[in-house]
SERO-4910 file (N, C-alpha, C, O; in steps of 0.05 Angstrom, whole numbers):
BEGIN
 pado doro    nc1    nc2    nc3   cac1   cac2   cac3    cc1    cc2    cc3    oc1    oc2    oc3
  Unk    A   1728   3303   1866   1750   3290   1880   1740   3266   1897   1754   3246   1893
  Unk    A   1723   3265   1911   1707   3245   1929   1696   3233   1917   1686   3214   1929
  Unk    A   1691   3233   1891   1678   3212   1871   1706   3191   1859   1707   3166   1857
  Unk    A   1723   3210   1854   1754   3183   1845   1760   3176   1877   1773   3155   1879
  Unk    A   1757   3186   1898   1758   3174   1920   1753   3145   1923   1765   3127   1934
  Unk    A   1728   3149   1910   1715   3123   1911   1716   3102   1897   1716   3079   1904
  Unk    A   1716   3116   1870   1730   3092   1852   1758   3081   1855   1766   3060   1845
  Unk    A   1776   3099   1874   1800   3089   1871   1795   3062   1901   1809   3042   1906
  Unk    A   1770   3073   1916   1768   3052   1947   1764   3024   1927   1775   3002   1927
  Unk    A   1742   3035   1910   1730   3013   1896   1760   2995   1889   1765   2976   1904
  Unk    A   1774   2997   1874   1791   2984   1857   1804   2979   1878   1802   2955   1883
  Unk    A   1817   2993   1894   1833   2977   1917   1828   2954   1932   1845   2938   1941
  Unk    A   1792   2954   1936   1785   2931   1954   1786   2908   1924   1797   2886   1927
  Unk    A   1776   2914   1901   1774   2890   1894   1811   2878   1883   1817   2854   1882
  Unk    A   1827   2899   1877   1848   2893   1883   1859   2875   1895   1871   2856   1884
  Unk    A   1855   2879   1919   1862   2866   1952   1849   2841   1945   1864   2823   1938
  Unk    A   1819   2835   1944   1811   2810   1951   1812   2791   1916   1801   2769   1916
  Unk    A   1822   2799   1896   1840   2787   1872   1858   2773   1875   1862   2750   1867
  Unk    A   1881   2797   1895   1904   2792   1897   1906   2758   1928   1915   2736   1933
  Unk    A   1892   2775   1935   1887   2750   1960   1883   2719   1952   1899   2701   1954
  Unk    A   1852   2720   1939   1847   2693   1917   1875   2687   1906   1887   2667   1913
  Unk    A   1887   2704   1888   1905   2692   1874   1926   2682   1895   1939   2662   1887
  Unk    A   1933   2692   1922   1954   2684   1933   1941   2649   1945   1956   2629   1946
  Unk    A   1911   2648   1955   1905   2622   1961   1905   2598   1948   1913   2576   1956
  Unk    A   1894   2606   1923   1899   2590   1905   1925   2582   1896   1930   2559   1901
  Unk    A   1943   2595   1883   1975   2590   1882   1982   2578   1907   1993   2557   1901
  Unk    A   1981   2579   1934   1990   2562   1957   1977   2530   1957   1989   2510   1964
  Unk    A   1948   2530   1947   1931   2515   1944   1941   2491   1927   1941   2467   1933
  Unk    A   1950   2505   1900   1966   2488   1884   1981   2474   1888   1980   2450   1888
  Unk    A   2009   2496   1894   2040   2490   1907   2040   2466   1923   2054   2446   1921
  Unk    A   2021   2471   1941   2022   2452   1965   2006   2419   1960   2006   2400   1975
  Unk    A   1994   2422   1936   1984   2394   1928   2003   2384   1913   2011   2362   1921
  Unk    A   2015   2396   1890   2039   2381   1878   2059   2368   1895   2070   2347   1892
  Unk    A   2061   2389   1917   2089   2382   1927   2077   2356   1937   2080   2335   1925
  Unk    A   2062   2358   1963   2052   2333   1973   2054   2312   1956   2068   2292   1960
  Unk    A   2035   2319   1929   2029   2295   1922   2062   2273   1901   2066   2249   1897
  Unk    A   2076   2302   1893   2108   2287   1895   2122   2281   1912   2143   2269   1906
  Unk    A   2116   2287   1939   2137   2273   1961   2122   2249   1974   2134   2234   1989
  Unk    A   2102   2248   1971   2086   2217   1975   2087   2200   1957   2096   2178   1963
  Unk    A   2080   2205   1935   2089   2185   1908   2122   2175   1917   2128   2152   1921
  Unk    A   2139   2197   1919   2170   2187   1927   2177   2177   1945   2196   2161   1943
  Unk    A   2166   2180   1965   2156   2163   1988   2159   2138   1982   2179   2123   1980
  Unk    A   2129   2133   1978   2127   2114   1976   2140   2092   1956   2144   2068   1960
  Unk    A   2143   2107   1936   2172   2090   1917   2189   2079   1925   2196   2056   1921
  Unk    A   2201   2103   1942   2225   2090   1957   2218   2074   1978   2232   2053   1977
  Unk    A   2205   2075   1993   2200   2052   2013   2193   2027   1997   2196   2005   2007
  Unk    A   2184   2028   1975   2174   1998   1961   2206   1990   1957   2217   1970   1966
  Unk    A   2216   2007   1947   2248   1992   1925   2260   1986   1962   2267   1962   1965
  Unk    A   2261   1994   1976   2284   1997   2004   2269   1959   2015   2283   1942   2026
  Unk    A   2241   1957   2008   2222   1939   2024   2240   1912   1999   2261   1900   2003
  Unk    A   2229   1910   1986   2253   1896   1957   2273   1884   1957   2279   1861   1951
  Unk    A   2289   1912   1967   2325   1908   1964   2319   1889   1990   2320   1865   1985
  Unk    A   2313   1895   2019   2322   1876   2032   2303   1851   2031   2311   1833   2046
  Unk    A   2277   1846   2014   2276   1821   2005   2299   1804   2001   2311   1789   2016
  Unk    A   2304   1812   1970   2322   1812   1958   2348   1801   1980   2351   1780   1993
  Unk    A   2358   1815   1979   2379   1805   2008   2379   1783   2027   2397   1766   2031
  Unk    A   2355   1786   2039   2344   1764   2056   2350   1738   2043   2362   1719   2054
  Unk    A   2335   1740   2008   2333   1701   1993   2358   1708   1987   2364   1687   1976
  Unk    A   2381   1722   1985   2412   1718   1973   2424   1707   1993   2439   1688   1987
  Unk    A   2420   1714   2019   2433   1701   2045   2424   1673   2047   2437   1654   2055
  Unk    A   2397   1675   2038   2383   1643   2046   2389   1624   2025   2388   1600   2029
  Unk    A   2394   1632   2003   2413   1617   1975   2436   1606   1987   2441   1583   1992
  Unk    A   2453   1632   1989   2482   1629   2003   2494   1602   2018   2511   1586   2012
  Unk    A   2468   1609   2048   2466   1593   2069   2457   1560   2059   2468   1539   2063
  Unk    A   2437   1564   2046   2425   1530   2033   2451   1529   2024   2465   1524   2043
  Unk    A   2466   1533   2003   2487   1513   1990   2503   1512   2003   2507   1488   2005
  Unk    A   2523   1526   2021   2542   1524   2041   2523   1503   2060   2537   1490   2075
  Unk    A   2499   1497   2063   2491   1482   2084   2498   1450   2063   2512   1431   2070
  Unk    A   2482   1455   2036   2490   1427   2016   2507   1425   2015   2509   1400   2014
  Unk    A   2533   1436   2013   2562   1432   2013   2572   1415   2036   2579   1391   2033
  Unk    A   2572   1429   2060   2571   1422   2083   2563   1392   2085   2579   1374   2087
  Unk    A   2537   1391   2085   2517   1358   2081   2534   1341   2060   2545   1321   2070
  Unk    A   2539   1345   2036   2545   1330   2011   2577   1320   2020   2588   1300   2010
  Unk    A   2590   1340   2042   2619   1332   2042   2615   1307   2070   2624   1285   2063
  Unk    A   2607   1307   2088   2606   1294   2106   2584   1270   2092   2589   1251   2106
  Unk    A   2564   1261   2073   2555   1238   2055   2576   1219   2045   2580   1195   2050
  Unk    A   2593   1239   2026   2617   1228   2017   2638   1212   2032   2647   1189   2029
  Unk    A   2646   1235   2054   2654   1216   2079   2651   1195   2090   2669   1180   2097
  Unk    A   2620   1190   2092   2615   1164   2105   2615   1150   2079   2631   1131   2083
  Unk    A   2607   1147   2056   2606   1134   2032   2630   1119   2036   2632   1096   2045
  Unk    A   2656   1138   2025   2684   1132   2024   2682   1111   2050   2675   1089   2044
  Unk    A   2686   1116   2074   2684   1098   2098   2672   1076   2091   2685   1056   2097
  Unk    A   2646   1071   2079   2634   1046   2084   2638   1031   2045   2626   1010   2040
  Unk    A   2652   1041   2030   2651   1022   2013   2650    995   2015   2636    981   2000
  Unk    A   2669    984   2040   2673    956   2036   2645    941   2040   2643    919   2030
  Unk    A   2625    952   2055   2599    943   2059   2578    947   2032   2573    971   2029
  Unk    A   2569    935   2019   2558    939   1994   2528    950   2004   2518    971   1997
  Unk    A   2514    928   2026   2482    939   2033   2491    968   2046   2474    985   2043
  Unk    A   2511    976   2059   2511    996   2076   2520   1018   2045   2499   1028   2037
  Unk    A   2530   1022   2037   2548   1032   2017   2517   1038   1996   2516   1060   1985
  Unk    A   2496   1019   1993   2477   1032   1968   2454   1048   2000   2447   1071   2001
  Unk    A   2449   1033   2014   2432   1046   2029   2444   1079   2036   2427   1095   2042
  Unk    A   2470   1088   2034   2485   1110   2036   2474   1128   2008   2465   1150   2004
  Unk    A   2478   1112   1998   2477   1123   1965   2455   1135   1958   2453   1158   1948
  Unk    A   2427   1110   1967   2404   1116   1967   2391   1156   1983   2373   1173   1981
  Unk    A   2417   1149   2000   2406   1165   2025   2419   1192   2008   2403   1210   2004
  Unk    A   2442   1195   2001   2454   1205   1998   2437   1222   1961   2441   1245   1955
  Unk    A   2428   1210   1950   2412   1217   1931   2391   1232   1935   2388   1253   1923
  Unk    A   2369   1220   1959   2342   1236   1968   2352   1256   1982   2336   1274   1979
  Unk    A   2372   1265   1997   2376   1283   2005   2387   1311   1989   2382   1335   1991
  Unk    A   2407   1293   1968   2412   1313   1941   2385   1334   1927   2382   1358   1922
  Unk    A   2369   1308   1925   2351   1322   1912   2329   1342   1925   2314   1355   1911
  Unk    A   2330   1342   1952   2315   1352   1967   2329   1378   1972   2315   1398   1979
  Unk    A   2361   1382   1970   2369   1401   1975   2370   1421   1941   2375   1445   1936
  Unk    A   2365   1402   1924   2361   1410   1896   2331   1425   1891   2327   1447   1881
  Unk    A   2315   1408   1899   2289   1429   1906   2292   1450   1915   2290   1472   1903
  Unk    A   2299   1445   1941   2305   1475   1958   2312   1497   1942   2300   1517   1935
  Unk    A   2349   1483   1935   2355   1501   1916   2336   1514   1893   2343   1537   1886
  Unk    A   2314   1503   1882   2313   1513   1851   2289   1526   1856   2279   1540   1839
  Unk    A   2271   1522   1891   2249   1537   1900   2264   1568   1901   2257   1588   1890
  Unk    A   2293   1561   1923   2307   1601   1925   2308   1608   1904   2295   1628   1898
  Unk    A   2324   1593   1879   2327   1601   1854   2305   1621   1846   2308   1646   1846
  Unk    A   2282   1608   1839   2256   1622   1830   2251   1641   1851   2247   1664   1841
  Unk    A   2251   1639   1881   2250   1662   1896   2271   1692   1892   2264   1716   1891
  Unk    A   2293   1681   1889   2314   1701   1878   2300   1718   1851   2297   1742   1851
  Unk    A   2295   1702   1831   2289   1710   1804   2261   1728   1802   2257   1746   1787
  Unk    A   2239   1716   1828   2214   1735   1833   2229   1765   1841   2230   1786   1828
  Unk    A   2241   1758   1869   2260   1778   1883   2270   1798   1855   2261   1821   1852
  Unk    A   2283   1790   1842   2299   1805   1824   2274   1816   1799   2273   1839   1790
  Unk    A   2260   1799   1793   2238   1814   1776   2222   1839   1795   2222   1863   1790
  Unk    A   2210   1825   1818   2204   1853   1831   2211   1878   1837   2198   1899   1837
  Unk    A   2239   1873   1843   2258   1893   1844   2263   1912   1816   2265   1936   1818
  Unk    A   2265   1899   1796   2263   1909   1773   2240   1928   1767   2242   1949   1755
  Unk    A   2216   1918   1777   2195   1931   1768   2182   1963   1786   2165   1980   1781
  Unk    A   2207   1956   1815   2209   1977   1829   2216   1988   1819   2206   2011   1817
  Unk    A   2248   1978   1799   2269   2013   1796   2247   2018   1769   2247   2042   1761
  Unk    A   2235   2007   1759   2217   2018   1733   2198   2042   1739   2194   2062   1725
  Unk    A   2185   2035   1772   2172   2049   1779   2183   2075   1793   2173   2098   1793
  Unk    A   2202   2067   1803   2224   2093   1808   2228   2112   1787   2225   2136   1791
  Unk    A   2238   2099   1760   2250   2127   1744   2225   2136   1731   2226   2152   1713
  Unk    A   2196   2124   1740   2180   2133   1731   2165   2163   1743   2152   2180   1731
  Unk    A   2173   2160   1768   2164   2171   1795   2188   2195   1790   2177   2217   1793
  Unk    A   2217   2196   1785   2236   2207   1772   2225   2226   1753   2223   2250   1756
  Unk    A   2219   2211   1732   2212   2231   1712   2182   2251   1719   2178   2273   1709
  Unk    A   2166   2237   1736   2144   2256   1745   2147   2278   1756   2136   2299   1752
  Unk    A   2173   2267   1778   2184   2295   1798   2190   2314   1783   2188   2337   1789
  Unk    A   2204   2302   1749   2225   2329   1728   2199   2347   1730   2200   2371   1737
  Unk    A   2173   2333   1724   2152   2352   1705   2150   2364   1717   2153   2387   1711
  Unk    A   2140   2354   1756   2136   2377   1770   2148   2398   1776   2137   2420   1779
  Unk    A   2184   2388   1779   2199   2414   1778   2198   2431   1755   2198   2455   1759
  Unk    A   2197   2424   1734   2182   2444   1706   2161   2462   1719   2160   2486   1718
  Unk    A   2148   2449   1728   2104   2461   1732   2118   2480   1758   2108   2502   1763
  Unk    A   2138   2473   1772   2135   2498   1802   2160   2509   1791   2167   2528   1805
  Unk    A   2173   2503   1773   2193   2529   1765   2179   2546   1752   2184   2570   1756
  Unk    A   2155   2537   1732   2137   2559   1714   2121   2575   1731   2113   2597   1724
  Unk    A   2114   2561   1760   2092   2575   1778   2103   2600   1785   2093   2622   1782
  Unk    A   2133   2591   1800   2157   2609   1811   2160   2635   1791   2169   2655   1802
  Unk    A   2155   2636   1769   2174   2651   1751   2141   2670   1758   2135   2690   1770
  Unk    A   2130   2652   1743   2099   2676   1742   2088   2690   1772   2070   2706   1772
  Unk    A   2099   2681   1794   2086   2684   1824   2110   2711   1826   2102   2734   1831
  Unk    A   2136   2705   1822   2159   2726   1822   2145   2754   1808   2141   2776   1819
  Unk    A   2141   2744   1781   2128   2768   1766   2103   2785   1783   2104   2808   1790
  Unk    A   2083   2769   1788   2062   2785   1808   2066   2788   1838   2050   2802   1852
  Unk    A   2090   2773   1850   2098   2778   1865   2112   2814   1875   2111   2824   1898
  Unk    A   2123   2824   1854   2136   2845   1848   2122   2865   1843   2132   2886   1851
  Unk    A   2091   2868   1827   2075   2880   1825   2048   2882   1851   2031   2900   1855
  Unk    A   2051   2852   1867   2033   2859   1896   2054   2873   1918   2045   2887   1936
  Unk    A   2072   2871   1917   2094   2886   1930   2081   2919   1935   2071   2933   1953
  Unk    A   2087   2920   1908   2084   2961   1906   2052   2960   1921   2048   2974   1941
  Unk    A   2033   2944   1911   2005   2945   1919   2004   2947   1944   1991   2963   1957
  Unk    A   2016   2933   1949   2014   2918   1989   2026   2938   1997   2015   2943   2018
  Unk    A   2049   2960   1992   2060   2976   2002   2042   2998   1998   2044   3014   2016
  Unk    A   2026   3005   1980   2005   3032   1979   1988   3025   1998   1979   3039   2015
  Unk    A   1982   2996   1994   1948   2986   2014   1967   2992   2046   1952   3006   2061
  Unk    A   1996   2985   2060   1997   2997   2077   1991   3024   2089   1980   3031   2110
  Unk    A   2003   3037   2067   2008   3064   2071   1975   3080   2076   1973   3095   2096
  Unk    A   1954   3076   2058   1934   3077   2061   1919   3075   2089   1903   3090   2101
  Unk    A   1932   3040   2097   1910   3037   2118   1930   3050   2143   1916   3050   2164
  Unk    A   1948   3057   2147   1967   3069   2160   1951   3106   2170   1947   3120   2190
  Unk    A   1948   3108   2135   1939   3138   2142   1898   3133   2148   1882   3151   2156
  Unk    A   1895   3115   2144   1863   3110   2160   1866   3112   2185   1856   3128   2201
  Unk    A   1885   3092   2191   1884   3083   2221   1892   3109   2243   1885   3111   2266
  Unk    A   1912   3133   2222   1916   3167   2241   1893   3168   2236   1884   3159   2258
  Unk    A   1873   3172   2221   1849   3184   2214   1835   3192   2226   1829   3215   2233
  Unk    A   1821   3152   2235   1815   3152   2259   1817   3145   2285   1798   3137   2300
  Unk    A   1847   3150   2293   1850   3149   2312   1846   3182   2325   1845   3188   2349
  Unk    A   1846   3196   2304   1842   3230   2316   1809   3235   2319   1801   3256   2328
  Unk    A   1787   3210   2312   1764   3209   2319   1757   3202   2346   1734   3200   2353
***
């Protein structure tokens, strides 16, 4: 009898320190995936959020330049119309009225390309997004499969953990009557 005593101590401790490993390790895991998917997402999203209000910023500053060229081009015309009867005043207007066009045409076609960077980058965020998307699916795959198999041994360290109480429960009368 004191000999399966022992084999049964035997199996219980290595039981216990199996069951233990396996619970560190599974936390060990869990807790790197997750991290390492809510930092990846993280950071995704703060790139696309950092973007969009690029993005925003050169749409306003587009906006603002042509309502400012509009603005400028209508008050040119103004004085133009006004000074036709003067021919030197009327081309020196013209003159003026051209370098300024084109300066606001630069401007313009610098936001333009700023817009179109803006909008390619942005693009290449949401690329990186549904990529970061589909990583999260896998992981929820990998911790639904963890879940299912941790449930299963979960249910079988249960009964264990409840004998290993009961055990150290009746140690602890044992010797406490020592």
């Amino acid at each position: 009898a004191s000999r399966l005593e022992l084999e049964l101590a035997a199996k219980k401790d290595n039981t216990e320190k199996d069951l233990a490993s396996m619970r560190s390790q599974t936390k060990a895991k869990m807790a790197a995936l997750s991290k390492s998917f809510y930092d990846k997402q993280e950071k995704y999203e703060n790139e696309l959020n950092r973007r969009a209000k690029q993005l925003e910023a050169l749409q306003e500053q587009l906006h603002e330049s042509s309502r400012q060229i509009s603005i400028d081009k209508e008050m040119q015309e103004a004085e133009i119309r006004e000074k036709t009867s003067e021919l030197e005043a009327r081309n020196l207007l013209k003159k003026e009225n051209d370098l300024t066009i084109q300066a606001f045409s630069k401007e313009a076609d610098l936001l333009k390309q700023k817009l179109s960077s803006a909008n390619n980058e942005k693009n290449r965020a949401l690329e990186k997004h549904a990529l970061t998307v589909r990583d999260c699916e896998t992981f929820q795959v990998q911790i639904k499969s963890l879940h299912e198999k941790l449930e299963g041994r979960s249910e079988k360290w249960k009964s264990q953990e409840l004998q290993i109480s009961r055990r150290e429960q009746d140690f602890e009368m044992e010797r406490s009557r020592f």
